[in-house]
ROTI-651722 format. One record per atom (N, C-alpha, C): atom name; x, y, z; chain. Coordinates in steps of 0.2 Angstrom, whole numbers, always signed. Layout:
N
+----+-------+-------+-------+----+
! at !     X !     Y !     Z ! ch !
+----+-------+-------+-------+----+
! CA !     X !     Y !     Z !  A !
...
+----+-------+-------+-------+----+
# end
This chain:
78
+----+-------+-------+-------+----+
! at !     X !     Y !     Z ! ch !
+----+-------+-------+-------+----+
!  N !  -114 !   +70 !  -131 !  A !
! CA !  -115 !   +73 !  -125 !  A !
!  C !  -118 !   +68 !  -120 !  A !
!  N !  -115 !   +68 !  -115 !  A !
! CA !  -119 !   +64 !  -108 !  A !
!  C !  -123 !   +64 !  -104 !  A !
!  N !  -127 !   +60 !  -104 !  A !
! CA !  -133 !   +61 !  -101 !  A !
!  C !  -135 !   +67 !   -95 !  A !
!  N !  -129 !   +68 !   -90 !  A !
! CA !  -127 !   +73 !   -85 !  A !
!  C !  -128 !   +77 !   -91 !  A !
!  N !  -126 !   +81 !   -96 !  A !
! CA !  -125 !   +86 !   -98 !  A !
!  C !  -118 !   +88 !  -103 !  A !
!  N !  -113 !   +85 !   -99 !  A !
! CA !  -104 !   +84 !   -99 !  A !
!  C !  -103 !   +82 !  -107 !  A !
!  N !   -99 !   +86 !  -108 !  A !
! CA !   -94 !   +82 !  -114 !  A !
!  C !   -89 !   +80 !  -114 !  A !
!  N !   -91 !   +72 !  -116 !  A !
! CA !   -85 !   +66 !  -115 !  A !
!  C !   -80 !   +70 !  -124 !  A !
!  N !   -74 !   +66 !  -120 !  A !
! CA !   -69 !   +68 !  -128 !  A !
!  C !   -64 !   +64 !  -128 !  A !
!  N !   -59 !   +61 !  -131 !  A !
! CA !   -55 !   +55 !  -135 !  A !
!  C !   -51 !   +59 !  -136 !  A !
!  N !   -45 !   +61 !  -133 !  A !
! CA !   -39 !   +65 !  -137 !  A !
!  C !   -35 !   +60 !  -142 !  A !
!  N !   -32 !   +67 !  -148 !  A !
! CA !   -29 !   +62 !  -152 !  A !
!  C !   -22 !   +59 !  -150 !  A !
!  N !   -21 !   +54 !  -151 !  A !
! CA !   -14 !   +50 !  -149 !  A !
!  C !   -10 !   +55 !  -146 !  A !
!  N !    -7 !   +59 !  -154 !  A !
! CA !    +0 !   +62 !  -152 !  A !
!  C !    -2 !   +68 !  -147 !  A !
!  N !    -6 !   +68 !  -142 !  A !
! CA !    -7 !   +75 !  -136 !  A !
!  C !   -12 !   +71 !  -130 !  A !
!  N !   -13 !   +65 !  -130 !  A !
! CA !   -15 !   +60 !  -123 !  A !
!  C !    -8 !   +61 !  -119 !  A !
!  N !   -11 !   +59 !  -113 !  A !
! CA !    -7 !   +58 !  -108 !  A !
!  C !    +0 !   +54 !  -109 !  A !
!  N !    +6 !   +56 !  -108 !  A !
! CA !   +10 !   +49 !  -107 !  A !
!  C !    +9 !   +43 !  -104 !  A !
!  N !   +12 !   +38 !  -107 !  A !
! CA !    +9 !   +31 !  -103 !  A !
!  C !   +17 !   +28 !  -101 !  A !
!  N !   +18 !   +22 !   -94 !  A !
! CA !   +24 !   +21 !   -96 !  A !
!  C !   +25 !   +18 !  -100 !  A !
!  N !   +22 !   +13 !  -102 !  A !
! CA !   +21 !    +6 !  -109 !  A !
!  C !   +25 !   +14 !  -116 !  A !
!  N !   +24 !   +17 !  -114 !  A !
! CA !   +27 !   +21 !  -121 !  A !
!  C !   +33 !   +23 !  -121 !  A !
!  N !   +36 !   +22 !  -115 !  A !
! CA !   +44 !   +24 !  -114 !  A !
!  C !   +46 !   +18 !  -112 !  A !
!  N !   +44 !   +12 !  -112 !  A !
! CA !   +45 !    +6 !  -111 !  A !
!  C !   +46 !    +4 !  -104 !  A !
!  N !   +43 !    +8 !   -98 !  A !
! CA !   +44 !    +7 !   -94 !  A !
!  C !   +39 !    +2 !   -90 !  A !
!  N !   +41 !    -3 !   -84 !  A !
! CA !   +35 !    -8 !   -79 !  A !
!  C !   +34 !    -5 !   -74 !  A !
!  N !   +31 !    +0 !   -73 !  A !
! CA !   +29 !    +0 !   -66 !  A !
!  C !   +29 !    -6 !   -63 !  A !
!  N !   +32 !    -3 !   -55 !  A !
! CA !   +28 !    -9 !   -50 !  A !
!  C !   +18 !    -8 !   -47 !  A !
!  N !   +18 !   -12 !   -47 !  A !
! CA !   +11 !   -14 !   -45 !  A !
!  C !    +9 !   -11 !   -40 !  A !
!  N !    +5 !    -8 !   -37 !  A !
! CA !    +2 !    -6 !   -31 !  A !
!  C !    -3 !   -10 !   -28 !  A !
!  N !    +0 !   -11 !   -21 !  A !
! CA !    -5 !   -14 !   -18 !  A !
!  C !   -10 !   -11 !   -13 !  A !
!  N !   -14 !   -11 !   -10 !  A !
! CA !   -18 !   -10 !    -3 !  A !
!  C !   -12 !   -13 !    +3 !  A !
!  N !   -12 !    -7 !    +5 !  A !
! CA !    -8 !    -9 !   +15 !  A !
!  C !    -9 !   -14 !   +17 !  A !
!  N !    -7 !   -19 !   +20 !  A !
! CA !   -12 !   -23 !   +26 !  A !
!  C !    -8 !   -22 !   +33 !  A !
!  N !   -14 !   -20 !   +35 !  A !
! CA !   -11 !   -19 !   +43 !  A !
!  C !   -11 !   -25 !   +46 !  A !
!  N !    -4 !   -26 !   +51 !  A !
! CA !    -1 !   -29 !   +54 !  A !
!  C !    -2 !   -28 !   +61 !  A !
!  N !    -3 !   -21 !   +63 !  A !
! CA !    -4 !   -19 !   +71 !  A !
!  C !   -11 !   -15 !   +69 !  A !
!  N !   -15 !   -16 !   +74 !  A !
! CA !   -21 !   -11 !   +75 !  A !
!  C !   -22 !   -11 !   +79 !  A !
!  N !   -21 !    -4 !   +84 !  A !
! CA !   -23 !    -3 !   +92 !  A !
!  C !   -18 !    -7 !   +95 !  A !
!  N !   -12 !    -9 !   +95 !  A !
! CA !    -7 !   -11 !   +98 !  A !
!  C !    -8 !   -18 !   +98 !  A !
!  N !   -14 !   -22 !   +93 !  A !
! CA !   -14 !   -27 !   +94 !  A !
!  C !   -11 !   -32 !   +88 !  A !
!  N !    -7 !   -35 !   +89 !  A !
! CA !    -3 !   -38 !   +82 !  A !
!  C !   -10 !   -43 !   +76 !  A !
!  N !   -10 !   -43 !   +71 !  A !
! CA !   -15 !   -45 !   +67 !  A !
!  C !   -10 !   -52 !   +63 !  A !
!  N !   -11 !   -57 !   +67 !  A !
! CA !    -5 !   -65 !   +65 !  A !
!  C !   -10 !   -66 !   +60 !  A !
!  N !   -17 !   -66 !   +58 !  A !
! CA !   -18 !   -70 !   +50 !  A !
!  C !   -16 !   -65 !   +46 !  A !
!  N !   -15 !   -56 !   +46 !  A !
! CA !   -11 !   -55 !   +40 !  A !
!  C !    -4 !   -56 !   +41 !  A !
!  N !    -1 !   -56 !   +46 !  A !
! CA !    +5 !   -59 !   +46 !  A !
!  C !    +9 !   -63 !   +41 !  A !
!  N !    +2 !   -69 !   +44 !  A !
! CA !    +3 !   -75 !   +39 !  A !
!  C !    +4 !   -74 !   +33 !  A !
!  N !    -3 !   -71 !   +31 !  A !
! CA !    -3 !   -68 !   +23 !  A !
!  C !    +3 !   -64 !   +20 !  A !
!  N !    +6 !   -62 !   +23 !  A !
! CA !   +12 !   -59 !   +21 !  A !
!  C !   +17 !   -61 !   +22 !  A !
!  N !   +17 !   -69 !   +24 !  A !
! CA !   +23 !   -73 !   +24 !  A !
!  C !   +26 !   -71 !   +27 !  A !
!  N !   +27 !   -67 !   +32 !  A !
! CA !   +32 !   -65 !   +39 !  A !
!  C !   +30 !   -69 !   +47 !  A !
!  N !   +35 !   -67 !   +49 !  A !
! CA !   +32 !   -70 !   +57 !  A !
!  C !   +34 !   -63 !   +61 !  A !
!  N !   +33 !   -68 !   +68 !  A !
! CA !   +35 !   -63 !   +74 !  A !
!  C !   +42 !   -61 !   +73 !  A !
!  N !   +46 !   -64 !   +75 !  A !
! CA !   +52 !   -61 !   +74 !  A !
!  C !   +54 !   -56 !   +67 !  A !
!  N !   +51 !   -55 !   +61 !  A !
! CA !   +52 !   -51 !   +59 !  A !
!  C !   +48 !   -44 !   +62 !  A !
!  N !   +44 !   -44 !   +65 !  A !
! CA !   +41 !   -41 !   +66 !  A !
!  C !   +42 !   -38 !   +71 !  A !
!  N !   +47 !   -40 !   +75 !  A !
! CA !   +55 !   -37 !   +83 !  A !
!  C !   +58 !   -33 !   +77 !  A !
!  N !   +60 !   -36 !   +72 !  A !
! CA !   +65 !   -32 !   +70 !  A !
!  C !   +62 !   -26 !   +67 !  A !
!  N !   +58 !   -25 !   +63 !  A !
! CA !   +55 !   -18 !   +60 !  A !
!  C !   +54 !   -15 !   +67 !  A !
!  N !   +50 !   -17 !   +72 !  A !
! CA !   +48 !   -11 !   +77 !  A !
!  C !   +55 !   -11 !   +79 !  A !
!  N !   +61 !   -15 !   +79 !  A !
! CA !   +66 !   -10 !   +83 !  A !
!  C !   +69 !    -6 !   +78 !  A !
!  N !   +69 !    -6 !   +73 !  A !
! CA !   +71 !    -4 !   +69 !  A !
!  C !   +68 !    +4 !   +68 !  A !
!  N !   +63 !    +6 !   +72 !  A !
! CA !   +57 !    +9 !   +74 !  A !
!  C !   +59 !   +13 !   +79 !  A !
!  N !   +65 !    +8 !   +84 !  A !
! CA !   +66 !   +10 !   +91 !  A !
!  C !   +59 !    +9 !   +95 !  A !
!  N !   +55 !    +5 !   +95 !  A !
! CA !   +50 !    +1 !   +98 !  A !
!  C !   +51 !    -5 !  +103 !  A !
!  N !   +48 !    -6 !  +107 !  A !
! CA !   +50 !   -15 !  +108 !  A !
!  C !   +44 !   -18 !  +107 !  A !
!  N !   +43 !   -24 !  +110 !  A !
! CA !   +37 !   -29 !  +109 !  A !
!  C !   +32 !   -27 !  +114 !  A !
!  N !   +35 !   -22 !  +121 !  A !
! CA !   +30 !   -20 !  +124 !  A !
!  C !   +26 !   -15 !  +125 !  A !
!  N !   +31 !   -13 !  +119 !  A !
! CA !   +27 !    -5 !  +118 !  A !
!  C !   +21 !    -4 !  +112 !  A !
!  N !   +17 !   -10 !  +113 !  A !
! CA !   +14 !    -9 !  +105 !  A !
!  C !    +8 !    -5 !  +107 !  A !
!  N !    +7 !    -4 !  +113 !  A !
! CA !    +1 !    +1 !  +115 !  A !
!  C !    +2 !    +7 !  +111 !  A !
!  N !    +8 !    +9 !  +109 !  A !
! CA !    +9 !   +15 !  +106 !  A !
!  C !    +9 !   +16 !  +100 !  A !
!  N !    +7 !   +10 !   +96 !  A !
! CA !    +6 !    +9 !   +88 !  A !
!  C !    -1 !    +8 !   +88 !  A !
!  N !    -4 !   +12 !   +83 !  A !
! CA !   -12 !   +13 !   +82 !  A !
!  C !   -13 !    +8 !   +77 !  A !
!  N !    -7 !    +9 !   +71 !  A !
! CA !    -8 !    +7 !   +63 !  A !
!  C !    -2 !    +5 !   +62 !  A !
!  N !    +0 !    +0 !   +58 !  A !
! CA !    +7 !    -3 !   +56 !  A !
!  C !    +4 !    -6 !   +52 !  A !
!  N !    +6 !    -3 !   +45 !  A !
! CA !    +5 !    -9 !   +36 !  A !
!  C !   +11 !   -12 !   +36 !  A !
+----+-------+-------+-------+----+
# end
């Protein structure tokens, strides 16, 4: 018993949770977002960090249907 009061418990193997590693599977990784635009303002050091530039970043917001001078309209862009 736990201190709170709760009971911790340890299921037996064969009725735990499936794992992927058991069906041989690799997840991809999960990352955290990194915003790009915030308030229409472009964010160039995570840019950088994300090894993109400007012109790629023409292409997603047209890609969007956005242009470059529409960024007042973007609040958030990961």
């Amino acid at each position: 018993m736990e201190q709170t009061g709760e009971i911790s418990f340890i299921p037996n193997e064969d009725v735990r949770p499936l794992q992927p590693k058991d069906i041989h599977l690799q997840p991809t990784p999960t990352y955290i977002p990194i915003p790009i635009i915030i308030d229409g303002e472009i964010q160039t050091s995570n840019l950088s960090y994300l090894v993109k530039d400007h012109d790629w970043l023409i292409t997603q917001l047209t890609s969007y249907n956005l242009d470059i001078k529409e960024l007042d309209k973007v609040v958030l862009a990961t």
